[in-house]
N, C-alpha and C positions, 0 to 999 in steps of 0.2 A: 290546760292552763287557760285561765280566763283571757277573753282579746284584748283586755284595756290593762294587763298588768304587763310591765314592762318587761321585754326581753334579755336585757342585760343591764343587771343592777349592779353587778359587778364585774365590770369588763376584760380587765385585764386578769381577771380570778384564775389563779391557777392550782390543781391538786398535787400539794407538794408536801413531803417529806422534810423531816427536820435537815438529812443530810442535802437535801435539795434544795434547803434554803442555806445552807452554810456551800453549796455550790455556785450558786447566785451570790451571795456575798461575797466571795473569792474571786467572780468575775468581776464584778464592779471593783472591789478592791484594787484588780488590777490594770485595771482601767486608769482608775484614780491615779494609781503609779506610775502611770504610761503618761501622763500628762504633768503631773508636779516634777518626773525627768526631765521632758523635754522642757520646760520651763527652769530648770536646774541648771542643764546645759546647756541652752542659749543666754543665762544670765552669768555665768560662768564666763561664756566668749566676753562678756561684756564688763566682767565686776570691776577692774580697775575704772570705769566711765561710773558703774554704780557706785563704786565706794568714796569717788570726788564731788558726783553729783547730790546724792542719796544720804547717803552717812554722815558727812561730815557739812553738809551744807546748815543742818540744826546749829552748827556752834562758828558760823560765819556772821560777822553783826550787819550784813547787811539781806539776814537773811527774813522772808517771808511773815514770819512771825514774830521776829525781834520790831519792824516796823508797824505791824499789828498794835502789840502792844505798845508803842510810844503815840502813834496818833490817838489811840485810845486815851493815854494820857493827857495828853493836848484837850482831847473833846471835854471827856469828865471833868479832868480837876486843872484844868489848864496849866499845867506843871509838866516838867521832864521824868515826873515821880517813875514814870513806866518804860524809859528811855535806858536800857540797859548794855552796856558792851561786855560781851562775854569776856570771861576769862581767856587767857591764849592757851590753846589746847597743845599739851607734846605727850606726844605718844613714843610707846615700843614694842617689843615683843620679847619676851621672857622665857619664849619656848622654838624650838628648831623648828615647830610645826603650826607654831600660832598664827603667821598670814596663812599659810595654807588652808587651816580651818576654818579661819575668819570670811575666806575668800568663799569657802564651801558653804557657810552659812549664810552670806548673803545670798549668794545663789539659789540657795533649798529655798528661804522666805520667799525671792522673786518668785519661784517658781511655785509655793504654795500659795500664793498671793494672787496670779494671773490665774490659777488653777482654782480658784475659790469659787464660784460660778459653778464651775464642771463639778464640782465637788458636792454641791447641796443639789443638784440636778442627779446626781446618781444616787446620792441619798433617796430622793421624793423617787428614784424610778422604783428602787428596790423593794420600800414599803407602799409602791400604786398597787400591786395587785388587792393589796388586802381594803383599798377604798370604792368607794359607791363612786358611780360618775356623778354625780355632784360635788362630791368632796374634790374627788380628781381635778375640775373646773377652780374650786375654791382655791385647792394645795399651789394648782398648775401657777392663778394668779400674783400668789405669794413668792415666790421662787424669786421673781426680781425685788424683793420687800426685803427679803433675808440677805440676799449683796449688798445691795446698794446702806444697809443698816450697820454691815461689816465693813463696806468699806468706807461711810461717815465717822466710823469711831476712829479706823486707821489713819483718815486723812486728820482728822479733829486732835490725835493725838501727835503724830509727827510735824504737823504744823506750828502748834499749841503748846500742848504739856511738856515735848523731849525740848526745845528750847526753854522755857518755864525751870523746867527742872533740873537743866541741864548746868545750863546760867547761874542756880541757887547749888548746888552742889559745890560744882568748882571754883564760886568764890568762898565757900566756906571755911575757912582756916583754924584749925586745933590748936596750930602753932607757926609761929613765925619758922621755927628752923625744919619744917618740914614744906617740901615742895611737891608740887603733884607732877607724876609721869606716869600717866594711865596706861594701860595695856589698850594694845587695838582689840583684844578680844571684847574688857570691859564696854567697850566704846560702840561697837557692833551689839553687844548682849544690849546693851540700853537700849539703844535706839531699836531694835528689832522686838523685843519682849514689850516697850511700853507701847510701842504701835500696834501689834497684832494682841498681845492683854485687852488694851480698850478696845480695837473692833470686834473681838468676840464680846465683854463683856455687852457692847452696846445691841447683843441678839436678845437682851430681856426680855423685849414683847414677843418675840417668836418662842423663847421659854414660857409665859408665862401664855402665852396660845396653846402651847402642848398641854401643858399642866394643866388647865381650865380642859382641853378637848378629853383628856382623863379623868375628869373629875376629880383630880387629886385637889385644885383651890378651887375660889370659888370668885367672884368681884366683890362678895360681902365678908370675907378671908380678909381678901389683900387690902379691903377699907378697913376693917376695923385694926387690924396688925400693921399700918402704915408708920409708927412709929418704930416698928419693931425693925420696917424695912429701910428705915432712914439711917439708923446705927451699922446694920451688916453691908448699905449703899454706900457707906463713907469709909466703911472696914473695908472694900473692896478695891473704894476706889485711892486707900491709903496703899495696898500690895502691887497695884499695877502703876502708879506712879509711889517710886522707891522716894523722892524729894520726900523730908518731911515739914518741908511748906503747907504751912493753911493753904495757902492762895493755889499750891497747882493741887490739892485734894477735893476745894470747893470748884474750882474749871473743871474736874471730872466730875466729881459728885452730883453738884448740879444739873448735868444735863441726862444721867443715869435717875436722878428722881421724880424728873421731866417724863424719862420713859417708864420707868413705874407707873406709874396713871396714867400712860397711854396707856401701858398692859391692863390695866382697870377694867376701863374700855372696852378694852379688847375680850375679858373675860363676859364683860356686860354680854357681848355682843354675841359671843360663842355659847353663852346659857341662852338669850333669845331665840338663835337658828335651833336648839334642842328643842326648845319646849315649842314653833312652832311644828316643826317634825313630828313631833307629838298629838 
């Protein structure tokens, strides 16, 4: 072997077997497991603190985001236009088992939520073998790009859109002689689905990082079909926020179109490192 050609271009390379990679993936799996538990069942010890502080602080009017938007109001258009007092929220449960589960699912989300981190880290470990150590250095620095992206959307959306939308729902009325007594499930299911919906949708640019590193798009793809991605961004961001408000579709929308062309970018940027490699 020549003296200048480097000795481990693939470091962590291992010779393995199909069953040997679905042995490796059955460890990290439970790994994974071993972690979204104990995050299960310390949020469990705690969910009646999570289910006062967490859940139901969205549809308290003095909450975080409800003043958000009225100062907003004030700056823009110097009105109360965005000064909104929620609906009064009454809840029940309709089934022998409904706190119970309610209780178990906020739990699982805490615990998949604190576990999100450990999760995209066992991810990158599992497919390191099959990377060059440069790629390894690139992947390794990305690792906190892909949290911190998930958990902007989650904060962005429990702060934001579940008050936005939550607000626009429950004052909405079909009829006078109907009254609303929501289920604690429905109540838990919103709040939990349109949080973790948006921080996963908001991993676009690390999607569209993959797609571009396969060659499946391209940054002259996703510029020329940019309109195609404006239709399927506001079709996306109409199923993770259930509201069917303009206003909480263009709060998501908007800042998903934002990441669209950073993915641009990003695809720019991943066909440059090719062709210098080259």
């Amino acid at each position: 072997m020549p003296l200048d050609q480097p000795e481990e271009v693939y470091p962590y390379e291992k010779n393995m077997g199909f069953f040997d990679h679905i042995d490796e993936l059955r460890k990290r799996l439970f790994r994974v497991a071993v972690v979204v538990l104990i995050g299960t069942v310390l949020g469990f010890i705690y969910v009646e603190e999570l289910f006062e502080i967490i859940v139901l602080s969205p549809f308290s009017p003095d909450f975080f985001g409800y003043r958000f938007f009225c100062k907003a109001g004030h700056f823009l258009m110097n009105s109360d236009a965005l000064c909104w007092t929620p609906p009064p929220l009454v809840m029940q449960s309709q089934q022998i088992q409904g706190q119970f589960v309610s209780a178990f699912k906020i739990s699982f989300v805490v615990g998949f939520v604190v576990a999100f981190p450990y999760i995209i880290y066992q991810v990158w470990s599992f497919i390191r073998p099959a990377l060059s150590q440069k790629e390894i250095q690139k992947t390794r620095r990305s690792l906190g790009v892909v949290s911190l992206l998930f958990f902007t959307g989650l904060f962005f959306a429990y702060f934001f859109l579940v008050p936005l939308a939550s607000n626009f729902l429950l004052g909405y009325s079909l009829s006078p002689k109907i009254q609303n007594i929501i289920t604690i499930s429905s109540v838990t299911g919103f709040v939990t689905f349109m949080s973790l919906a948006t921080g996963l949708v908001f991993e676009l640019p690390v999607l569209i990082y993959i797609l571009a590193r396969l060659g499946i798009v391209s940054s002259a793809f996703l510029k020329k079909h940019w309109r195609y991605a404006v239709v399927i961004i506001f079709l996306i961001a109409g199923v993770a926020t259930p509201s069917p408000d303009m206003f909480s579709q263009l709060l998501l929308g908007t800042p998903l179109l934002g990441l669209y062309f950073i993915g641009i970018q990003v695809a720019k940027r991943v066909e440059k490192n090719r062709e210098n490699e080259q």
